[in-house]
DRENKELO-400958 format. One line per 5 residues: number of its first residue (from 1); their letters; for each residue x, y, z of N, C-alpha, C, O, CB. Coordinates in Angstrom, 1 decimal. Glycine has a CB too. Example, Ala and Ser with C-alpha at 12.3 -4.5 7.8 and 13.67 -1.06 7.14 Angstrom:
<rs>
1 = AS = 13.2 -5.7 7.8 12.3 -4.5 7.8 13.2 -3.3 7.8 14.2 -3.3 8.5 11.3 -4.5 9.0  12.8 -2.2 7.1 13.7 -1.1 7.1 12.9 0.0 7.9 13.4 1.1 8.0 14.1 -0.6 5.7
</rs>
This chain:
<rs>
1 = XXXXX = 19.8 -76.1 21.3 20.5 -75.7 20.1 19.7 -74.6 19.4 20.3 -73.6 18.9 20.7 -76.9 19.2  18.3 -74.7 19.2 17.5 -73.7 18.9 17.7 -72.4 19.5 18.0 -71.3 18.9 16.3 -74.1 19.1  17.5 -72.5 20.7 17.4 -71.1 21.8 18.9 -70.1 21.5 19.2 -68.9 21.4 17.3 -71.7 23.9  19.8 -71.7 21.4 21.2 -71.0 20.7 21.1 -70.1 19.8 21.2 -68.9 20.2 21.9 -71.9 19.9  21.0 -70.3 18.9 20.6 -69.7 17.4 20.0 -68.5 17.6 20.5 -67.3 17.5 19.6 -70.6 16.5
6 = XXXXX = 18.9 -68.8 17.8 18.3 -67.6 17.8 19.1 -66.6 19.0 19.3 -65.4 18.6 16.7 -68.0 18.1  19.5 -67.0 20.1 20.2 -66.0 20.9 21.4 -65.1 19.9 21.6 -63.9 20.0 20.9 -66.8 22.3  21.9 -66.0 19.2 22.9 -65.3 18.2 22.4 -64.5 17.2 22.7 -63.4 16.9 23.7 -66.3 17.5  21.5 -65.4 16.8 20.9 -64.1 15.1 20.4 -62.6 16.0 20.5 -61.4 15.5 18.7 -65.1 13.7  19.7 -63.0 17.6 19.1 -61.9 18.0 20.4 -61.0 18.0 20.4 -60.2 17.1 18.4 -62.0 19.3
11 = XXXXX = 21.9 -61.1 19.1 22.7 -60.4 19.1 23.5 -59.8 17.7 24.2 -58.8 17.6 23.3 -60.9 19.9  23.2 -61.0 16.5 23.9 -60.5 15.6 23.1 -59.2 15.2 23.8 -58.1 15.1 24.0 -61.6 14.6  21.4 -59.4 14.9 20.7 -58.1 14.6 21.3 -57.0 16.1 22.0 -56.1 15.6 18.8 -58.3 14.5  21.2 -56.9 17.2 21.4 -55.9 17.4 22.9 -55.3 17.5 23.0 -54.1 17.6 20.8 -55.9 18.3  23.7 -55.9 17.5 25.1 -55.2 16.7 25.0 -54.5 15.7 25.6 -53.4 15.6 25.9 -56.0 16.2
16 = XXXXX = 24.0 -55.3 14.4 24.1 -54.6 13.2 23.1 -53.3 13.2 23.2 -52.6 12.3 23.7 -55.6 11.9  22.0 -53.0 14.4 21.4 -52.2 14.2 22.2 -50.8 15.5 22.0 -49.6 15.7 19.9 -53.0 14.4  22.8 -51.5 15.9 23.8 -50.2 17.2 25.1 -50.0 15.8 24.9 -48.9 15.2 24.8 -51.4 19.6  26.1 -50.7 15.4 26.3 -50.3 14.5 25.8 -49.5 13.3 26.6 -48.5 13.1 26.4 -50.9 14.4  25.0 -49.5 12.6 24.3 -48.6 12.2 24.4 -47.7 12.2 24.9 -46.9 11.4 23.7 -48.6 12.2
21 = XXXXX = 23.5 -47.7 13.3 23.4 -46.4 14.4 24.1 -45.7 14.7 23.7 -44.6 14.9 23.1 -46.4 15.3  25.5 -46.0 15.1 26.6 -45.1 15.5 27.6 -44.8 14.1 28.6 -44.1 14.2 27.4 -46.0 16.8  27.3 -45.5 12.6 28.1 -45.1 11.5 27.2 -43.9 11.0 27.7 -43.3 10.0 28.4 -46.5 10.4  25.8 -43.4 11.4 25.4 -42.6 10.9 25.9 -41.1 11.0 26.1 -40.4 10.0 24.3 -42.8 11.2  26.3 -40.7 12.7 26.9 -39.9 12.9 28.3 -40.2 12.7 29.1 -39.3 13.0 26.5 -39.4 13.9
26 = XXXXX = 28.6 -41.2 12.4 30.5 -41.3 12.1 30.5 -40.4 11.1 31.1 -39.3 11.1 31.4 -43.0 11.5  29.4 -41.1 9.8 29.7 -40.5 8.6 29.5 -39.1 8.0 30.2 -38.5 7.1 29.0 -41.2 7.9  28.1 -38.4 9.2 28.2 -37.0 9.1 29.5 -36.3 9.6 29.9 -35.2 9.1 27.3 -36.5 9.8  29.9 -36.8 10.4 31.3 -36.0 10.8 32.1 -36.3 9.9 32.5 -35.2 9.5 32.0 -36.3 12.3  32.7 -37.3 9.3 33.7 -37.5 8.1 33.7 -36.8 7.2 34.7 -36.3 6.6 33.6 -38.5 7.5
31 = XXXXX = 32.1 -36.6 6.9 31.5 -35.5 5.6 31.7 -34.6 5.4 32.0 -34.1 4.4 30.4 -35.1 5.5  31.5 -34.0 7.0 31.7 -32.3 7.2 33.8 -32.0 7.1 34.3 -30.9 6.8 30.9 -31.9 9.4  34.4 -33.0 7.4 35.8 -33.2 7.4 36.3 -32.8 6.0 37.0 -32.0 5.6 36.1 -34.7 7.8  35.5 -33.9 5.5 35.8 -33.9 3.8 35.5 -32.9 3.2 36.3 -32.4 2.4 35.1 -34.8 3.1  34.1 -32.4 3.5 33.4 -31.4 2.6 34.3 -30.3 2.8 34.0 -29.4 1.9 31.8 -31.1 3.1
36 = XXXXX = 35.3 -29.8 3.5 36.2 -28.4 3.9 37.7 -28.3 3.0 38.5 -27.4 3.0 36.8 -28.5 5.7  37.6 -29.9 1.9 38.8 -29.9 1.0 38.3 -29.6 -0.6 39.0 -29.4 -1.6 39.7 -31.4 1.1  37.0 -29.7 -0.5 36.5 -30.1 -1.7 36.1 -28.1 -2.5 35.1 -27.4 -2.2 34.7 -31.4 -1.2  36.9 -27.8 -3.5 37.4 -26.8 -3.9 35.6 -25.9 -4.1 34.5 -26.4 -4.3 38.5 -27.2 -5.3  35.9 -24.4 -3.9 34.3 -23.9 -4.1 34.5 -24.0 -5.7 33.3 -24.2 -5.9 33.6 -22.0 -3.3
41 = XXXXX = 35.0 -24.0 -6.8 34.6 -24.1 -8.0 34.6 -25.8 -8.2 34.8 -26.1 -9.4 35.5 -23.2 -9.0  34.6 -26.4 -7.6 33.9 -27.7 -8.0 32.7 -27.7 -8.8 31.9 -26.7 -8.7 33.6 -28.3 -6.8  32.4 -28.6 -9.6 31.3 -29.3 -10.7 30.7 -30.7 -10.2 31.3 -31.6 -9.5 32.0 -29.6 -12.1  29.6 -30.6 -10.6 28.8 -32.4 -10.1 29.4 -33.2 -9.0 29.8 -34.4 -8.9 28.9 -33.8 -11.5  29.4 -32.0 -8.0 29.9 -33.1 -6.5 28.9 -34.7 -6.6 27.8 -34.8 -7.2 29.5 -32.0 -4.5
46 = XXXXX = 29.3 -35.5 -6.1 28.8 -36.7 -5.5 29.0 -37.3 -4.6 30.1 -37.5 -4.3 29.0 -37.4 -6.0  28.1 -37.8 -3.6 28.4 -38.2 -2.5 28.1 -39.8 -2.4 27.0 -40.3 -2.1 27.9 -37.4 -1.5  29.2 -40.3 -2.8 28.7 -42.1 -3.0 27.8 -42.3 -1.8 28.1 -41.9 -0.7 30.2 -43.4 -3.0  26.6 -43.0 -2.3 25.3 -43.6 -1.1 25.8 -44.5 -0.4 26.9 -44.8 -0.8 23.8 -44.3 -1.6  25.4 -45.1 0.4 25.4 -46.8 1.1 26.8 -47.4 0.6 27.0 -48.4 0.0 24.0 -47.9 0.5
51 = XXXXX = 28.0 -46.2 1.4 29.4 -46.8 2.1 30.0 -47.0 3.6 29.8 -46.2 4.6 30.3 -46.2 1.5  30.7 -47.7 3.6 30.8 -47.3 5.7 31.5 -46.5 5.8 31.7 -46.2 6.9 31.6 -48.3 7.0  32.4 -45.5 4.3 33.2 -44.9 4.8 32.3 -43.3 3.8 31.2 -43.3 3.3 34.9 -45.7 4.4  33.0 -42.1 3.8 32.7 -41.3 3.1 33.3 -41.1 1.6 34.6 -41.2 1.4 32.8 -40.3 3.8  32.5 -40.9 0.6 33.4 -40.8 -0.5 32.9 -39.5 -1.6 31.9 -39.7 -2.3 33.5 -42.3 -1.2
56 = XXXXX = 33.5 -38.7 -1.6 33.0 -37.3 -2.5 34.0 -37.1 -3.6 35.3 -37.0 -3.5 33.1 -35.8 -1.5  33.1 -37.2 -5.1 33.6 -37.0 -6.2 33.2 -35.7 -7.1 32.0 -35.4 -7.1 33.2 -38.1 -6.8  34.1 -34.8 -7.7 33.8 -33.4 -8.4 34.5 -33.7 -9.6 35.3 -34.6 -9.8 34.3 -31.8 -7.5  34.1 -32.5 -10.4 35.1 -32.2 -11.2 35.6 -30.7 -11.1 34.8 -29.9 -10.7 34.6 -32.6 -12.3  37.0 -30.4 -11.5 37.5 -29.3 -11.7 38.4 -29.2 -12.8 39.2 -30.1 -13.2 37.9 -29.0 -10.7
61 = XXXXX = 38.4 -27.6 -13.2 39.2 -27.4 -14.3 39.9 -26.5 -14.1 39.7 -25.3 -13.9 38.8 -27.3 -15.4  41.4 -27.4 -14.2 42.8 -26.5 -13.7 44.0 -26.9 -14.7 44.0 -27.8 -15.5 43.3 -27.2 -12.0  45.0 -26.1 -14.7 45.4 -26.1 -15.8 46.5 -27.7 -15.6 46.3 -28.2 -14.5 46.1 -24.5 -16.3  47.2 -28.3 -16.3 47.6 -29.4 -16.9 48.3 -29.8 -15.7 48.7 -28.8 -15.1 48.5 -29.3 -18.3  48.5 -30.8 -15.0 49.0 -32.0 -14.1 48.9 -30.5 -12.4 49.4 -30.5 -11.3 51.3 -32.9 -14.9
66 = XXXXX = 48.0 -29.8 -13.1 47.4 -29.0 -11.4 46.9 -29.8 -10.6 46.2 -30.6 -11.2 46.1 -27.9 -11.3  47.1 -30.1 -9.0 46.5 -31.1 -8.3 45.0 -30.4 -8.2 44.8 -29.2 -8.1 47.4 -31.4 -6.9  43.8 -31.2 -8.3 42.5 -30.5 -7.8 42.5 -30.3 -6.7 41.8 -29.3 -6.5 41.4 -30.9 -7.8  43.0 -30.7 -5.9 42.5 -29.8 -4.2 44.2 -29.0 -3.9 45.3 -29.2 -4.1 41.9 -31.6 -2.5  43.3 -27.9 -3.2 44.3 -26.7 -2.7 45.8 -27.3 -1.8 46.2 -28.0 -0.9 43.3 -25.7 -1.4
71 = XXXXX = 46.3 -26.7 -2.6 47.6 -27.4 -1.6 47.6 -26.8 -0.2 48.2 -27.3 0.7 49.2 -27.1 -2.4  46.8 -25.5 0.0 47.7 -25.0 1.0 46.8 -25.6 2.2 47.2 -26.2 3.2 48.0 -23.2 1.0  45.6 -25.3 1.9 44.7 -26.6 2.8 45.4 -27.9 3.5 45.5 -28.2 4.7 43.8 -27.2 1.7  45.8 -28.5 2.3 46.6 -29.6 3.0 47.8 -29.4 4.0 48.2 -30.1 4.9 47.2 -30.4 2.0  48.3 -28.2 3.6 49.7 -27.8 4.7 48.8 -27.5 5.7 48.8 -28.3 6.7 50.9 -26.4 4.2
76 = XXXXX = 47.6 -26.2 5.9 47.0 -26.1 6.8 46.7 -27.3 7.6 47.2 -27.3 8.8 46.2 -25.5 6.4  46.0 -28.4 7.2 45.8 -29.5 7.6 47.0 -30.6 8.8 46.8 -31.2 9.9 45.5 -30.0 6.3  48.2 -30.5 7.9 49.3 -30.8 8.5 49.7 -29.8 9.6 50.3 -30.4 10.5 50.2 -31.0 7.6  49.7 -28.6 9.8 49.9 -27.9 10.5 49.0 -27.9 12.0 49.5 -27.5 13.0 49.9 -27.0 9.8  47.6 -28.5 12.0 46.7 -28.9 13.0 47.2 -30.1 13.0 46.3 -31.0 13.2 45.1 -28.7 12.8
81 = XXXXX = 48.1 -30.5 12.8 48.7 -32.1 13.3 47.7 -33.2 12.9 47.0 -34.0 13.5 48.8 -32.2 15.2  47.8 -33.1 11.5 47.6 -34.5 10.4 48.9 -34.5 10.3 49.8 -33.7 10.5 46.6 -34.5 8.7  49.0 -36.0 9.7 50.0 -36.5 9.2 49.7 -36.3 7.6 48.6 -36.4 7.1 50.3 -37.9 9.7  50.5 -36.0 6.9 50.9 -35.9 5.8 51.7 -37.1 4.9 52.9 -37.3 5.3 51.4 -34.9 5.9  51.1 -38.0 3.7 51.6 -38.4 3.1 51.5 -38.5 1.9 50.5 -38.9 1.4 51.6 -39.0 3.4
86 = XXXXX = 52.5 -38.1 1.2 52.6 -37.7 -0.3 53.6 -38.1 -1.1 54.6 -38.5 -0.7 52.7 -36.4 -0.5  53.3 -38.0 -2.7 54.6 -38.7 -3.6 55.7 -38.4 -3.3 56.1 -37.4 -2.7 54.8 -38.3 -4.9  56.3 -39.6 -3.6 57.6 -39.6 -3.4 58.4 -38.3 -4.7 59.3 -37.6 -4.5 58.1 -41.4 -3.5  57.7 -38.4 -6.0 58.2 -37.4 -6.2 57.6 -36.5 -7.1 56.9 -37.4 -7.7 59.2 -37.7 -6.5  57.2 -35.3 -7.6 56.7 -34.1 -8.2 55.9 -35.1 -9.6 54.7 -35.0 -9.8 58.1 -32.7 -8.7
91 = XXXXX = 56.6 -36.1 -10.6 55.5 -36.6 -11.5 54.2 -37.1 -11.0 53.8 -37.3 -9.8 56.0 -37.7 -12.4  53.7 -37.3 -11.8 52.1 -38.1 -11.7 52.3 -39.5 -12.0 53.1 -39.7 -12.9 50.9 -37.6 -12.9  51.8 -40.4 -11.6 51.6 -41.5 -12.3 50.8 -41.7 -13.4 49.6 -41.2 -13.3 51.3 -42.3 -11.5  51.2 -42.3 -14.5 50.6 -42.2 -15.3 49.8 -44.1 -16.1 50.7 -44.9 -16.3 51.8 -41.2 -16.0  48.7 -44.5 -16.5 48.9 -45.6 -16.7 47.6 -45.3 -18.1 47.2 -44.3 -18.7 48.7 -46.6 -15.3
96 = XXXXX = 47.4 -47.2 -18.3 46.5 -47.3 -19.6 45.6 -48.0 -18.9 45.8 -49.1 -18.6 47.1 -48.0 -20.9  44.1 -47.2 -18.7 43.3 -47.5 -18.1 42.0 -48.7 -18.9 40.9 -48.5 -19.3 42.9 -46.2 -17.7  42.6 -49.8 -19.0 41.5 -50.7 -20.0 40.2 -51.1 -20.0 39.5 -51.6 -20.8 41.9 -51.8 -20.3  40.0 -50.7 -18.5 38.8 -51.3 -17.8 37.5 -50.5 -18.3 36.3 -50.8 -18.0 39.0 -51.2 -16.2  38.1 -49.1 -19.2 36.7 -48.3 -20.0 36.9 -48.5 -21.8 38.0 -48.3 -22.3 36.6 -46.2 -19.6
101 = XXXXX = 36.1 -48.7 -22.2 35.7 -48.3 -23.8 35.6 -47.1 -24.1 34.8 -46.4 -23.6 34.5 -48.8 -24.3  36.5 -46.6 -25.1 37.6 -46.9 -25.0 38.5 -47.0 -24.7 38.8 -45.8 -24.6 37.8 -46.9 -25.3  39.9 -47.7 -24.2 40.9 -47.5 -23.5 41.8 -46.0 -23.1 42.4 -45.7 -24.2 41.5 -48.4 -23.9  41.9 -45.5 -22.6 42.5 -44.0 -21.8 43.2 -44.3 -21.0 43.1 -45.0 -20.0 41.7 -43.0 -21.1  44.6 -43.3 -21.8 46.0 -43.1 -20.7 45.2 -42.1 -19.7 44.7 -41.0 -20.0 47.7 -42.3 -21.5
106 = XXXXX = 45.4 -42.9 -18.4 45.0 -41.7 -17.3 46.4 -41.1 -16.7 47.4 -41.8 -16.9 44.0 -42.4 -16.0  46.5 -40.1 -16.0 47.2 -39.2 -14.5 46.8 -39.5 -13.5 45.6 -39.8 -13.5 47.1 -37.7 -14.2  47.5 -39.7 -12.5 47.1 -40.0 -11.4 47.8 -39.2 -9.9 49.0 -39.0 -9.8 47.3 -41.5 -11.4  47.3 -39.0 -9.4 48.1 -38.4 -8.1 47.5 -38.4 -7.0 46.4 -37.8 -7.1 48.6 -37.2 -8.1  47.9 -38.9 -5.7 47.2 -39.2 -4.4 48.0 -38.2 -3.4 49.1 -37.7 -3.6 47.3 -41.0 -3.9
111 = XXXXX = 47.3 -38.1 -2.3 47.6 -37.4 -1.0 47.0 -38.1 -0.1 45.8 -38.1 -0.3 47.1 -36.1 -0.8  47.5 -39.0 1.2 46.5 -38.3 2.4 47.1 -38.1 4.0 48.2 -38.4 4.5 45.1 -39.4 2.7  46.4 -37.6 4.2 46.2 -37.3 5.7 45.7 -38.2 7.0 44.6 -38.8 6.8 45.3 -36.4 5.6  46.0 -38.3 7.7 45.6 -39.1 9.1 45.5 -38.6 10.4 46.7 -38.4 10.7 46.6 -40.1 9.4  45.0 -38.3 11.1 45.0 -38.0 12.6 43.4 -38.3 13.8 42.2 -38.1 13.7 45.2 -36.3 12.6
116 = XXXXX = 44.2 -39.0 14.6 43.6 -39.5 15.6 42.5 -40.4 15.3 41.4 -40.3 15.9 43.2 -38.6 16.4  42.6 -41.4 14.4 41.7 -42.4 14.0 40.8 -42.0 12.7 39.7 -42.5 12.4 40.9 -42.8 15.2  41.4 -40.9 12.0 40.5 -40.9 10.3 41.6 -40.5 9.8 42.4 -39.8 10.4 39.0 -39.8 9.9  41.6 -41.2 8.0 42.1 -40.9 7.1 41.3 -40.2 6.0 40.1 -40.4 5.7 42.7 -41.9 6.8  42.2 -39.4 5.4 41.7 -39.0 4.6 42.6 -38.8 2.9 43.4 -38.0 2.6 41.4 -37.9 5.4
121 = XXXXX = 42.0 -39.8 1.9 42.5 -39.7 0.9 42.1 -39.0 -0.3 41.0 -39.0 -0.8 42.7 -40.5 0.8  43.2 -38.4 -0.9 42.8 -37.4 -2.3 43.1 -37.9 -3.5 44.2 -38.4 -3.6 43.5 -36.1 -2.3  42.6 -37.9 -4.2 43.1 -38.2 -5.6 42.6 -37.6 -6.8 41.4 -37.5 -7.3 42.8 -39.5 -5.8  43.8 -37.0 -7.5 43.3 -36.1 -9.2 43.2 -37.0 -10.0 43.8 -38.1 -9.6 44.4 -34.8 -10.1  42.7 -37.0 -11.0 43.6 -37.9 -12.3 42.3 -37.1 -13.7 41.1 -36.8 -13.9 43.3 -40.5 -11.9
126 = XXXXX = 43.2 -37.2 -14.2 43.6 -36.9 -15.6 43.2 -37.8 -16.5 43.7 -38.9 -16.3 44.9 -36.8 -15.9  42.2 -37.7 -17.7 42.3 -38.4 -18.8 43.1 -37.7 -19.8 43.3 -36.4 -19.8 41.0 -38.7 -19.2  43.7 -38.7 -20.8 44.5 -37.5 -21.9 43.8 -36.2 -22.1 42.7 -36.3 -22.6 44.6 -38.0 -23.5  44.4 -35.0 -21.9 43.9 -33.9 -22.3 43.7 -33.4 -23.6 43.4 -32.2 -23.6 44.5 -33.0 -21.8  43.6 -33.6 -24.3 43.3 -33.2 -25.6 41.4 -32.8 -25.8 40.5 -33.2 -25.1 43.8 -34.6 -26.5
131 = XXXXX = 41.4 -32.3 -26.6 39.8 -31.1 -26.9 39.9 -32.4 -27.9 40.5 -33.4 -28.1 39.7 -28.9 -27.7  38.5 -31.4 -28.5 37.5 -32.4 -29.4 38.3 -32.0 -30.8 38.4 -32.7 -31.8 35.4 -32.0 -29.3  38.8 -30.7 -30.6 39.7 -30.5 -32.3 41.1 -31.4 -32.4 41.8 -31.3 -33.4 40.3 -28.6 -32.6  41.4 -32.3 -31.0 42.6 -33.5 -31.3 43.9 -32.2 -30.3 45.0 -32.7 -30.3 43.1 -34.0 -33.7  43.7 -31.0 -29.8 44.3 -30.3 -29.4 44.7 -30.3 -27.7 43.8 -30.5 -26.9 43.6 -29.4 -29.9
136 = XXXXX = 46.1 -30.1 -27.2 46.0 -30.3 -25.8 45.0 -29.1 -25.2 44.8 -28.1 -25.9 47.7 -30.3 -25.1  44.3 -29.0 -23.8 43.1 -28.1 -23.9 44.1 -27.4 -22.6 44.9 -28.2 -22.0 41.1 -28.7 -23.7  44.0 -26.5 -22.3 44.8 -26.2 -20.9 44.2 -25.8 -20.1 44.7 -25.2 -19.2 45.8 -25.3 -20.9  43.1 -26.0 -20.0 42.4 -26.3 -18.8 41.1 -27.4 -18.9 39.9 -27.3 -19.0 42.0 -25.0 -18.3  42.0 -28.7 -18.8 41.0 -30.1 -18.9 40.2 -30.1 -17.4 40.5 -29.4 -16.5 42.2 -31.9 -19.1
141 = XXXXX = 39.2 -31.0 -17.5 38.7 -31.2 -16.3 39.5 -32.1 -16.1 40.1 -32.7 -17.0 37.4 -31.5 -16.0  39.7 -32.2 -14.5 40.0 -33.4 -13.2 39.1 -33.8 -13.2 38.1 -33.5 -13.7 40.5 -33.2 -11.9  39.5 -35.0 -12.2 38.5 -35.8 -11.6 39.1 -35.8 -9.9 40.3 -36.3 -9.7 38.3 -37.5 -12.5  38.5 -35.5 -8.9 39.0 -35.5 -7.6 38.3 -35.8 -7.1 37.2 -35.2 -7.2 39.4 -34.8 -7.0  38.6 -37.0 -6.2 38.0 -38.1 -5.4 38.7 -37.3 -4.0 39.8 -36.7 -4.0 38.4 -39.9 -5.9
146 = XXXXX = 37.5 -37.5 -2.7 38.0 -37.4 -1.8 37.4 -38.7 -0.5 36.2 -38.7 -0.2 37.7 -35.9 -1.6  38.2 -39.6 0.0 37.8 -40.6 0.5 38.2 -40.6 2.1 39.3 -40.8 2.5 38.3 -41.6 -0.3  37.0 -40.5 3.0 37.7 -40.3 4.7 36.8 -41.2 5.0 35.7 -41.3 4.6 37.6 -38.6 5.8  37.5 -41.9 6.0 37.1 -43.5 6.6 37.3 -43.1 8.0 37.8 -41.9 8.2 38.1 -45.1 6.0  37.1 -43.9 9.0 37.6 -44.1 10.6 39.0 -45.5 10.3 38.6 -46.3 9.4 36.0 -44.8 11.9
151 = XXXXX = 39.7 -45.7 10.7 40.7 -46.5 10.0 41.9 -46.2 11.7 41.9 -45.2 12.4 41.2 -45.8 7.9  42.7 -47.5 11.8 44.0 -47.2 12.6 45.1 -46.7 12.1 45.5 -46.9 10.9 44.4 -48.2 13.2  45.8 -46.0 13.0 47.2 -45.8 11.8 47.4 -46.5 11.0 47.2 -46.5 9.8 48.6 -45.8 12.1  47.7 -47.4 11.8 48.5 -48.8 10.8 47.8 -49.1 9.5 48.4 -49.2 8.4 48.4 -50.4 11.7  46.7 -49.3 9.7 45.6 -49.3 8.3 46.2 -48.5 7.2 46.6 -48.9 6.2 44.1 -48.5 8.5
156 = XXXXX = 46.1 -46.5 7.8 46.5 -45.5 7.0 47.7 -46.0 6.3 47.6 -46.3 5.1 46.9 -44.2 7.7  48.8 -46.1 7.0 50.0 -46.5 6.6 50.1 -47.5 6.1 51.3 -47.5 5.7 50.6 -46.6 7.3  49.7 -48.4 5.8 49.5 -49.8 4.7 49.3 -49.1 3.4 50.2 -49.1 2.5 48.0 -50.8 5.0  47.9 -48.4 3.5 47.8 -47.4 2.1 48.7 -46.5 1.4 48.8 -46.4 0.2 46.8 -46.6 2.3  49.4 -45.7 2.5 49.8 -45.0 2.1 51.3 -45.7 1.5 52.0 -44.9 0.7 49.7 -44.1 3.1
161 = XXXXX = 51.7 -46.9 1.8 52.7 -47.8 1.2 52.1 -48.4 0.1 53.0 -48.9 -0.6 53.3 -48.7 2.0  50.9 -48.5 -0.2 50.8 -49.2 -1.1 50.2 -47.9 -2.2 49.3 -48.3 -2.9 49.8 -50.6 -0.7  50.4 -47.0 -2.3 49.8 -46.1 -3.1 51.7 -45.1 -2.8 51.8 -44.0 -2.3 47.9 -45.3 -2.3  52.8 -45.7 -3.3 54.2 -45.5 -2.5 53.5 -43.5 -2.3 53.5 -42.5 -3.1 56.3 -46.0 -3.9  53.3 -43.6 -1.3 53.5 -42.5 -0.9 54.2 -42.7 0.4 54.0 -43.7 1.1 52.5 -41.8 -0.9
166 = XXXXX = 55.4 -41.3 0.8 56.2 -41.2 1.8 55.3 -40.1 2.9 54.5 -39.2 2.4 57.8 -40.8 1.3  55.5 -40.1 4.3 54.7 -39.9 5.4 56.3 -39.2 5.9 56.1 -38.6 7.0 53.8 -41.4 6.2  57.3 -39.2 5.6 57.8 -38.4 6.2 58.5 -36.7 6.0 59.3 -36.0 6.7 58.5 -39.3 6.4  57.9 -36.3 4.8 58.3 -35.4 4.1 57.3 -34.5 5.3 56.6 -34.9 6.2 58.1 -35.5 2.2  57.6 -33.2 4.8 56.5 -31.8 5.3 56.0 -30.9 4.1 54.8 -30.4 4.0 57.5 -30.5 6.5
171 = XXXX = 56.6 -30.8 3.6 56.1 -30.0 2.3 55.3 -30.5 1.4 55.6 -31.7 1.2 56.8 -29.6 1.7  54.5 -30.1 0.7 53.4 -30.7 -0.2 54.1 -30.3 -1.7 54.5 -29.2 -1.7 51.6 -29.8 0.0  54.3 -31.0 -2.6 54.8 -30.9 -4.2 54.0 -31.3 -4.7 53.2 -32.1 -4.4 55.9 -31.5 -4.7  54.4 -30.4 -6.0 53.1 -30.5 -7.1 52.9 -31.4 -7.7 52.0 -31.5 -8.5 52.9 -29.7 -8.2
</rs>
């Protein structure tokens, strides 16, 4: 029962260490994927540390419910045969974010992309725009998150229903 055990914890470490190993170069390639959406006037990129998937945060300043990342990119993207999934329709979602002090109506808007086993998700969002004089500012910062994982369709497509975005449209809307 011993020799058991230990035969298991051994295979369990070397899974977790060939694993590893093979998410290191997953994640540079995801990176380099990602890094080609992420706008050149970006601010304080971030590259979240110690995730299995890739995740890159900027800021940009564009004028009022502007998506941060390039739209035409994304058509480009769909055009090298990603799939494309996007709002169902031109608003933003809009909610009351309580989970910060103090509470903020945020914007929200998602995109992503899929092909041949990586997704790739986008997201702007908006805190109320208003300046420090109580004034709407017209060109607030975004916040744009860019998130590319290894994932199966089916995965993508879960998300992409649960974030209602439609996968069958071709055109990108604002």
């Amino acid at each position: 029962m011993l020799r058991r055990r230990i035969y298991l914890v051994t295979m369990l470490f070397v899974a977790l260490i060939v694993g590893c190993t093979q998410d290191v170069s997953g994640r540079a390639e995801l990176r380099n994927d990602a890094e080609q959406f992420v706008p050149p006037d970006a601010t304080q990129k971030t590259v979240a540390p110690g995730l299995p998937w890739v995740q890159i945060s900027f800021n940009v300043r564009r004028p009022w419910l502007q998506f941060a990342f390039d739209e035409n990119r994304i058509r480009n993207a769909q055009l090298a045969g990603w799939k494309l999934c996007q709002p169902l329709t031109d608003k933003w979602e809009g909610y009351e974010d309580r989970a910060v002090t103090p509470a903020k109506y945020r914007r929200q808007r998602t995109y992503l992309l899929y092909k041949d086993g990586v997704s790739m998700q986008f997201f702007g969002l908006y805190d109320t725009p208003l300046n420090t004089a109580g004034n709407r500012d017209e060109f607030p910062v975004q916040l744009g998150i860019i998130v590319a994982r290894k994932e199966k369709k089916s995965e993508a497509l879960q998300i992409a229903q649960n974030f209602h975005l439609s996968c069958d449209t071709t055109a990108v809307s604002h």
